[in-house]
N, C-alpha and C positions, 0 to 999 in steps of 0.2 A: 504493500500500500504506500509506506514513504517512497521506495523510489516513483510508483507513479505519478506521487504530488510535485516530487522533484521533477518529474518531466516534463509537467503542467504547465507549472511556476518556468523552466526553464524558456517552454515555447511561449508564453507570455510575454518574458522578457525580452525575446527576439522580437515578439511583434511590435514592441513598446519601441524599441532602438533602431528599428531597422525604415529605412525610410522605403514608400510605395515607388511602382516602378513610374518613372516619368509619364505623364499624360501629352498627348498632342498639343493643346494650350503650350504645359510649361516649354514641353520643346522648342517651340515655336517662338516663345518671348525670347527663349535663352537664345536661339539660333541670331534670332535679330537683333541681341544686343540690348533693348527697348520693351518698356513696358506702354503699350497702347492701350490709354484712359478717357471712356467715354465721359465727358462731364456736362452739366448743363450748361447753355452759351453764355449765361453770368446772371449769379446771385451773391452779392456784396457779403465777404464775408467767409462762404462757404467755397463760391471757385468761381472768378473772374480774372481776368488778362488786365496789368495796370500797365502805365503809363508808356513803359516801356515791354511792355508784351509778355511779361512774366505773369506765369498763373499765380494764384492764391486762395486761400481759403482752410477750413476746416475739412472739408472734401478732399481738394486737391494733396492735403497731409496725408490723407490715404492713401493716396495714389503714390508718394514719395515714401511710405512709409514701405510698405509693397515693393518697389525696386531697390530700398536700401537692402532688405532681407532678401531680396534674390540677386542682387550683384553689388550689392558694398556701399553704392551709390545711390542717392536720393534723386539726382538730378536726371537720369536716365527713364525719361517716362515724354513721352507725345499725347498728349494732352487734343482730345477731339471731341470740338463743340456739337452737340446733338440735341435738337427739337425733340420734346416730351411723346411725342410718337414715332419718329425713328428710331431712340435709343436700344429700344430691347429690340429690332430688327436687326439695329445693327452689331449688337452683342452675338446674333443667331449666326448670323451671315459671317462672322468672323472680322468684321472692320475692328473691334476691337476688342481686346482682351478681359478688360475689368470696367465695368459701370460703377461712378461713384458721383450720381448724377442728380443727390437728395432723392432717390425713388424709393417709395411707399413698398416694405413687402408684405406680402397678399398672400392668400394660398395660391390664388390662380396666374401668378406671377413665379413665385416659386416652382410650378409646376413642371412652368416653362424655360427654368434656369436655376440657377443655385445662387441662395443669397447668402453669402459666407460669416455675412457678420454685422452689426445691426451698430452703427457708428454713431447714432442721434435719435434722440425721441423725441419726437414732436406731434404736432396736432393740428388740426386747420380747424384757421379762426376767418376773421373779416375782418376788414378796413374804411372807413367811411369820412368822410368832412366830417368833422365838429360841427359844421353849420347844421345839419342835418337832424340833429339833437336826440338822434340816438342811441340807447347807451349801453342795452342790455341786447340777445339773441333776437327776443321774442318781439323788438320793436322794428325787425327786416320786414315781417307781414307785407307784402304788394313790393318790395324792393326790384330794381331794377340790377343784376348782378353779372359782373365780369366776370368770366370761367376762360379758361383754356381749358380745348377740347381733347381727350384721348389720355385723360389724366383722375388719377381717384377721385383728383376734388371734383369732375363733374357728377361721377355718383352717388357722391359722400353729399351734395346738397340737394341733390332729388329725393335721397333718400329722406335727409333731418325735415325738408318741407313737408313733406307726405308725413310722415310718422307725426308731425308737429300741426298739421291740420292748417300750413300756411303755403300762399301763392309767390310766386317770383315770376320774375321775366328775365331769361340766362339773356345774354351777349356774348356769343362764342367767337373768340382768335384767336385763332393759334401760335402767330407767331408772338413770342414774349412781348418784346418791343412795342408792337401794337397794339397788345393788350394793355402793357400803362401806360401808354399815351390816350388811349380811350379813357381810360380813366378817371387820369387824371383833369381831362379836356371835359369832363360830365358826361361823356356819355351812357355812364350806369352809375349808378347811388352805391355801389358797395364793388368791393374787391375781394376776391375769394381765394387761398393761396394755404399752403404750410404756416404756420405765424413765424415760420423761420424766415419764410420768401418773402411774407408783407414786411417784419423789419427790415428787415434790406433794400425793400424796394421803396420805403417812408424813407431810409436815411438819405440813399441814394438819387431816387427821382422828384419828392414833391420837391413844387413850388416852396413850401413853406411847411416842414416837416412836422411842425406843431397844431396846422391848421387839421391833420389829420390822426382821429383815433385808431385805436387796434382796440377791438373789443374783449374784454377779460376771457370770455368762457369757448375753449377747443371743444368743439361738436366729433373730434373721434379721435382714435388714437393715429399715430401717423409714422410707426418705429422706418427709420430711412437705410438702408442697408447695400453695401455692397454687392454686384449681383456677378459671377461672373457663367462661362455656360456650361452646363451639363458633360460630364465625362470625362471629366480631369480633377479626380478627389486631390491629390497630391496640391495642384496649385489653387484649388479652394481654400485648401489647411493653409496655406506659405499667409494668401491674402487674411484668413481669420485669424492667426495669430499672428501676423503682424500688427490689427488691431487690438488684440489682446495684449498684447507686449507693452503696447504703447498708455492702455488701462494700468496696468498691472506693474509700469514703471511709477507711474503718479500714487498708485496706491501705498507703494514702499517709500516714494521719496525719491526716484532718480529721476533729474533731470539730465536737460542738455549740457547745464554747466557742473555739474557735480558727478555727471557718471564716469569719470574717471578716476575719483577716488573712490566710487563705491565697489569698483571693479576689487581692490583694496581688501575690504573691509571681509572677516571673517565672520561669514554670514552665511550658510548654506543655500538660503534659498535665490540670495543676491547673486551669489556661485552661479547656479542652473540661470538665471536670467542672463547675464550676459556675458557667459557662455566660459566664463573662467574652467567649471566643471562642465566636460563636454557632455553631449548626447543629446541636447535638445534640439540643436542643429541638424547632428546626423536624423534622428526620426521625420525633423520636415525636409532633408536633404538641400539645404545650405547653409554655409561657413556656420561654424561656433558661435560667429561674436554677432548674428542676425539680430538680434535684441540691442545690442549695446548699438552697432551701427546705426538703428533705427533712432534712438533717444538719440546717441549724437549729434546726430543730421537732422532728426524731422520734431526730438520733443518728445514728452510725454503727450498724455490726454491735454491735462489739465492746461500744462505749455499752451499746447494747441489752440485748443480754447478759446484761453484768455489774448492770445496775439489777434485770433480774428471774427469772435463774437463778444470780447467780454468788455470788463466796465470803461476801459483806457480806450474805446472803439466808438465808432458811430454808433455801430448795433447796440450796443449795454443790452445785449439781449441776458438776462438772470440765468443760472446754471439751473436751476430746477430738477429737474427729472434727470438731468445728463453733470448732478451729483454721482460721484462717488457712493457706494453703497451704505459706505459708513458714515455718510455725509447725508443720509434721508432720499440719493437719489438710484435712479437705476441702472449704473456700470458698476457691472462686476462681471470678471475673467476668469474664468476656472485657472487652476493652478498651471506654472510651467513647471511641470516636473516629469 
């Protein structure tokens, strides 16, 4: 009987240590050198092109965070602008490797792809003039509402009117762009979006960014996730823990400027993260120091965050739900061990 357990326990450990055999996906990133990131065409904050053409954002961290742990470097990632209805076509189609494009996961989205890892939680709210005198859900009754089409939030508000026994009149465009310029121009009373998308798009496009509320109460949940496609577990795990890593750095305390003495530090489990005691590496099959590179380069969570939603920004968008677990919010990273 011991030696069976011993052989158990032994094949256990092999599966634990041993990394899956490369997928078409990974091969393919690795071959081109380049991790190809679909993103949305710009939300202030989460992932837009500044002044001189560099991406940014909370999103686009993803995406850096993802090529640091598969080739050392944060910077090796092409970044491809995609409309709310071609993204997941073209995740299918192969134009790109990993979506990180604020999309909503779904069952029937997941179905169709693999969502590796759930990077933000949020909710969709609404947006309205103050002139309007607005103030609560239940005062939209007869609203006239800006939607972009081919997106949760259009069914997410068919839904909450019907169940709420209230009328609307949608205004659908598709393209971003044209949507807050309706908007903002009056052609509909309210603006319908993630509350991640209305702060960024109040800080960024109103006229007078104070002339317009964001109404307190999220009508769903809205968790926004990494998606990348079907049939390459190996580089799902690289993309999901590399989000985790980057949790799971802020929760111990490693930043960008201090994980080099934490590398230091006689700590076991600080060890396994960044990669002083190997094997976490070999199981997602790149380098040891995947973790440590990622904090170097890209930051923890919290880093993250706070560089392109938090108080010192336009956005002052509040950490809420995208607290720390031990902080009253919703991240938390299974172990790297």
């Amino acid at each position: 009987m011991l030696k069976i357990v011993l052989t158990i326990i032994a094949g256990v450990s092999a599966f634990v240590t041993t990394a899956a055999t490369a997928g078409p996906v990974l091969d393919a990133v690795r071959a081109r050198g380049q991790l190809n990131c679909g993103v949305h065409p710009g939300i202030v904050g989460f992932m837009h092109a500044d002044s001189q053409g560099a991406w940014r954002g909370l999103s686009i961290d993803m995406c850096r965070a993802t090529a640091a742990a598969l080739f050392g470097d944060a910077s090796k990632v092409k970044y491809i602008p995609l409309d709310a209805a071609k993204r997941f076509p073209a995740l299918d189609a192969g134009e790109v490797d990993l979506l990180a494009s604020n999309s909503t996961m779904t069952l029937s989205r997941d179905a169709g792809a693999d969502f590796a890892a759930i990077y933000y939680y949020d909710g969709q709210g609404f947006m309205l003039p103050r002139k309007l005198g607005k103030r609560v859900v239940g005062d939209l009754n007869g609203s006239t509402i800006c939607i972009q089409p081919g997106t949760t939030t259009e069914a997410n508000v068919a839904d909450f009117f019907r169940q709420n026994k209230m009328t609307y009149k949608p205004v659908l465009i598709e393209s971003v762009d044209e949507l807050r310029t309706a908007f903002f121009a009056g052609r509909c009373d309210v603006l319908t979006a993630d509350l991640s998308n209305l702060y960024a798009t109040r800080a960024a496009y109103a006229p007078n960014p104070s002339d317009y509320a964001i109404l307190p109460r999220a009508i769903t949940k809205e968790p926004l996730g990494l998606a990348v496609r079907h049939g390459d577990h190996q580089f799902a795990d690289i993309v999901r823990w590399s989000v985790y890593a980057m949790i799971e750095a802020e929760e111990y305390g490693i930043t960008s400027r201090n994980v080099d003495e934490a590398v230091k530090i006689d700590n076991p489990v600080l060890k396994r993260i960044l990669g002083v005691t190997p094997g976490m590496g070999k199981a997602l099959g790149v380098d040891e120091k995947w973790a440590y590179n990622i904090v170097k380069q890209v930051g923890n969570y919290g880093e993250s965050y706070e560089r392109n939603l938090g108080a010192n920004t336009v956005l002052k968008i509040p950490r809420g739900l995208n607290n720390p677990w031990r902080d009253g919010g919703m991240l938390y990273a299974p172990p790297i061990r």
